[in-house]
Structures are given as structure tokens and as C-alpha cells.
N, C-alpha and C positions, 0 to 999 in steps of 0.2 A: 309916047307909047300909049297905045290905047287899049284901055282896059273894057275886054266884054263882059256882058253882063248877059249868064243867064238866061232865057227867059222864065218869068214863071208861069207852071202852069196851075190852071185854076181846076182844082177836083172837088168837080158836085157831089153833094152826100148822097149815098143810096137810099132809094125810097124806103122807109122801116118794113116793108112788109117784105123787101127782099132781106134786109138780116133775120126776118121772121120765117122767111123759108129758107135760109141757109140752118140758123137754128135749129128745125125741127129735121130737115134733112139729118145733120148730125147724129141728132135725138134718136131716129130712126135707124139709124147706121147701128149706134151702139145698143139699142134696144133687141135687133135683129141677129149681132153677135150672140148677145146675152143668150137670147132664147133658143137660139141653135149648139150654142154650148151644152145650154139644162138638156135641149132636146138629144145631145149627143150623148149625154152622162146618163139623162134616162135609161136609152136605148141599153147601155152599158150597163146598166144596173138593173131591169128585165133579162139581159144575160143573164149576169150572174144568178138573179135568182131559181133562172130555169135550169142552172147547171146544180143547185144547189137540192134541186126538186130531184134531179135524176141520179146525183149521187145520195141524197135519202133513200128515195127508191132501192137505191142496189141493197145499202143496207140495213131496209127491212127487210130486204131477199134472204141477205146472209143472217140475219134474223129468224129468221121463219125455217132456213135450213138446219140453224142450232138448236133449233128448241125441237126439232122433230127428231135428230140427234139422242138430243138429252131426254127427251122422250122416252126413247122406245128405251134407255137405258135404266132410265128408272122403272118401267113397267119389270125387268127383269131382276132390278133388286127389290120390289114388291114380291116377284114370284120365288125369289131366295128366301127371303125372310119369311114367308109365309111356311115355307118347306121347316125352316129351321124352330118357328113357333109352334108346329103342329106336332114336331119331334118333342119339344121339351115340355108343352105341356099334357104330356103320356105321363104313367105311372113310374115307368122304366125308359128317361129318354136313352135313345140308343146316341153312345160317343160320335159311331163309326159315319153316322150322316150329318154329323153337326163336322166332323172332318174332312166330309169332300168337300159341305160345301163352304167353307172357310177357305180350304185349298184352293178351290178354284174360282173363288170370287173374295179374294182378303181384304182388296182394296179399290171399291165398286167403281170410282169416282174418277173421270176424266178429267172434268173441268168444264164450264159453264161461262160463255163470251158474249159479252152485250155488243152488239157491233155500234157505238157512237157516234164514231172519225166525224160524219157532216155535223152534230147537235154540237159538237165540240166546239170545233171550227167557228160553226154560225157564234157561236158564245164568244172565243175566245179574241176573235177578229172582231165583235162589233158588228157583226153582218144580219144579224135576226131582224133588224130594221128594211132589208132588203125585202122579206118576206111580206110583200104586200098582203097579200088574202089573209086575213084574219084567222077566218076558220082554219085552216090549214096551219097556221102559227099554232092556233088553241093545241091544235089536235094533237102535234108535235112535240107539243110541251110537253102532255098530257101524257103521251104515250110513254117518254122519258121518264115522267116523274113516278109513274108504275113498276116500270121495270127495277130504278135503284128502288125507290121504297117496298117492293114486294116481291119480284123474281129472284134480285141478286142479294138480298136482306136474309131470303127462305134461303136460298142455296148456303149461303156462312151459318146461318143455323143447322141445317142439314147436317153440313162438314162436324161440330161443335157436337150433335148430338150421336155421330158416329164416332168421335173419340172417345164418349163416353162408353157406348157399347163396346167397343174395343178395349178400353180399360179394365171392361168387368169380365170382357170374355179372356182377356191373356189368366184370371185367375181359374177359371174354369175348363180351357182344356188345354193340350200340351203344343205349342207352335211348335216340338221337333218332330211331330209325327205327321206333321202337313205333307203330304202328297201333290200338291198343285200345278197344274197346268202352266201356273204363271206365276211361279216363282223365279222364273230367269226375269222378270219383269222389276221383281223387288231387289234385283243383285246380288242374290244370294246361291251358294255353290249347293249339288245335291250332297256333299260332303257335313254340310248345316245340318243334316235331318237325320233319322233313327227308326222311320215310318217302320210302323205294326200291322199285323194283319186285323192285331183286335186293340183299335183304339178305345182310350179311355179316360173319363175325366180326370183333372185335377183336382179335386173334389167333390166328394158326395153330400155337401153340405146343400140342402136341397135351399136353407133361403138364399142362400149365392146365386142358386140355380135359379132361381125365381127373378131378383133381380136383373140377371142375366136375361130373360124371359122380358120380364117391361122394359128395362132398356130398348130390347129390341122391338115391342110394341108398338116404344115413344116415337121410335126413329120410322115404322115403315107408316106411321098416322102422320107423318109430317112428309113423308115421302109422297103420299095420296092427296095429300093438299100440294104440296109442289107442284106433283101432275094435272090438279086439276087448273092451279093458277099459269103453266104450262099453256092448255089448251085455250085460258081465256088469252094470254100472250099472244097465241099464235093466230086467234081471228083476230085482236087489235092490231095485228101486224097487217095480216092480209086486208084488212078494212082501209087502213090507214092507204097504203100500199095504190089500192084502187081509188080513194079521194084525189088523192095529190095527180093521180094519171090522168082524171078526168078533166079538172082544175088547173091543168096545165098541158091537158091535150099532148102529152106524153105516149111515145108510140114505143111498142114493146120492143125490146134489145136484144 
């Protein structure tokens, strides 16, 4: 029986400079992934940050619409309390107009809303790094750290300095003879009240009356600075507002 044998074959080695361009071909393969990956992720993260830009944008819209809001609300409890100062510090304040206007201004205060949701976000995500442009980072920060340390810091003070004036006024005149507009506001039946034609104080103890007086002082000098930190608010909003449109070539909505 006869045994075949194979032949063998003889395999020349590849010249080095062909492992040398298969090598670097590789090299090129995977270099060329790489980079169209980064370039994809880029791409995807200039998104996001431009969606990040248009949702700040809106809200320092809704920004800009709160404070003009709370604006013109405070301008009208400066012009209460001016009515109510100019009554008491008379010789003979009259009850009967420190009762209307209690009655119809008890509880001046709506509420005061920082619109945050994107500063949040960017924070709370990890996404502040997206925000390439510096400037526009600073400015953002900046804006934020205003409004908690000084807009909504003034406003909890405000509220604090009106319970006080409320404190000193339940002793000085009589809440059953309140008449008010908006007393269905506070929950209460006209069956609560006892209303007179000739309202009168709780006391004729004039330093009550006096205190009563600066209380309300302290409260509309702090309501004047509110308004004025109000209107510096509300050009940092709109400032802001127009950086980032520019900056990001942002077309109006």
C-alpha cells in the first residue's frame, strides 16, 4: 500500500514593509472610528447645549414676565400704605380709612416665582460642562446667584416684615368691621363681620398707634428697595436674554 506524502509547500515571508502597511492601515481604521465617534458625540453635545440655550431663554422670558407682575403689585402696596401713613400720622387718625383699606388689601402678597428648571437641570445632570462659551456660563451663574441671594432673600423678608405689621395692626383696629372686596378670598362668611358706619379703633393708646405707624414704614422702605432690585432683575434678565441669542445665533419663537 502506498503511502502519499503531501506536498510541501514553501511560504515566502512578506516583505516587512507589507506588515508595515497592513499595520498602519489597521491603525488608520481604528483611528478613523475613534474620531468620527468624538465627532459624533461632539455634534450631540453642541445639540444639547443649544437646546439648553433656548430653554434658558424661555425662562428668562417667564422671568421678565414675573417680575413685571410683581411689579406693578408692589407699586400698589406702596400706594396703600402711603394712604394708610398719611392717615395715621394726623392729629386725629380717621378708623374709617385705615378700614377700607385693610378691607380691601388684607393680604397684598400673591407670590413671587424664580423660573430655574434649565440652571437646575444643567446642575443637577452634570451638564454645565456642555456649556462651552464661558461668558455665557459666567453670566448665567451670575444671574442665578442674584436672584437666590437678593430677589427671593428680599421677598421672605418682605413676607416676615408684613407679619409683623399685621401683628401690631390686629391690636389696633377691629377685623369684624372689615368691609372688604376680598374677603371671600380669605374663606370667610359675611356672617364673620359686624361692619359699622363709624369704624373705630381698638385703641387710643397713640404709642401703639405709633408703632403701628413704623411697622408700616419699615415694611413699604423695604417694599421700595424690592422694587428697585425688581427693575435691576428685570434688565439682567433682558441683557442676559439678548447675550445668549446672539451667542448662539438664536432666532426668536
Amino acid at each position: 500500500m502506498e503511502v502519499h506524502h503531501h506536498p510541501q509547500l514553501k511560504h515566502n515571508p512578506k516583505p516587512w514593509k507589507e506588515y508595515l502597511l497592513e499595520g498602519l492601515m489597521i491603525f488608520l481604521a481604528v483611528m478613523m472610528g475613534f474620531i468620527a465617534e468624538s465627532y459624533r458625540e461632539r455634534l450631540g453635545d453642541r445639540a444639547k447645549e443649544t437646546e439648553y440655550m433656548r430653554s434658558m431663554v424661555q425662562d428668562l422670558r417667564a422671568d421678565t414676565t414675573e417680575i413685571k407682575h410683581v411689579e406693578k403689585q408692589f407699586v400698589q402696596i406702596c400706594t396703600t400704605i402711603d394712604t394708610m401713613l398719611t392717615c395715621l400720622k394726623s392729629e386725629k387718625p380717621n378708623a374709617a380709612i385705615i378700614n377700607r383699606v385693610v378691607s380691601t388689601h388684607f393680604w397684598t402678597y400673591s407670590g413671587f416665582s424664580y423660573s430655574n428648571r434649565t440652571i437646575q437641570q444643567l446642575r443637577s445632570s452634570g451638564n454645565f460642562r456642555l456649556v462651552q462659551n464661558k461668558a455665557v456660563a459666567d453670566s448665567i451663574l451670575k444671574y442665578d446667584n442674584i436672584e437666590n441671594a437678593f430677589i427671593l432673600n428680599q421677598y421672605n423678608d418682605l413676607k416676615g416684615t408684613l407679619m409683623t405689621y399685621k401683628n401690631i395692626e390686629a391690636k389696633v383696629i377691629f377685623y369684624k368691621e372689615l368691609k372688604g372686596v376680598d374677603l371671600a378670598t380669605l374663606d370667610f362668611s359675611r356672617s364673620d363681620f359686624s361692619s359699622t358706619n363709624t369704624p373705630a379703633f381698638v385703641t387710643a393708646d397713640k404709642q401703639l398707634l405709633a408703632s403701628y405707624y413704623n411697622s408700616l414704614f419699615i415694611h413699604e422702605a423695604l417694599c421700595h428697595t424690592f422694587l428697585y432690585n425688581l427693575k435691576g432683575a428685570h434688565a439682567r434678565a433682558t441683557r442676559l436674554i439678548a447675550f445668549i441669542k446672539k451667542e448662539y445665533k438664536l432666532e426668536d419663537e
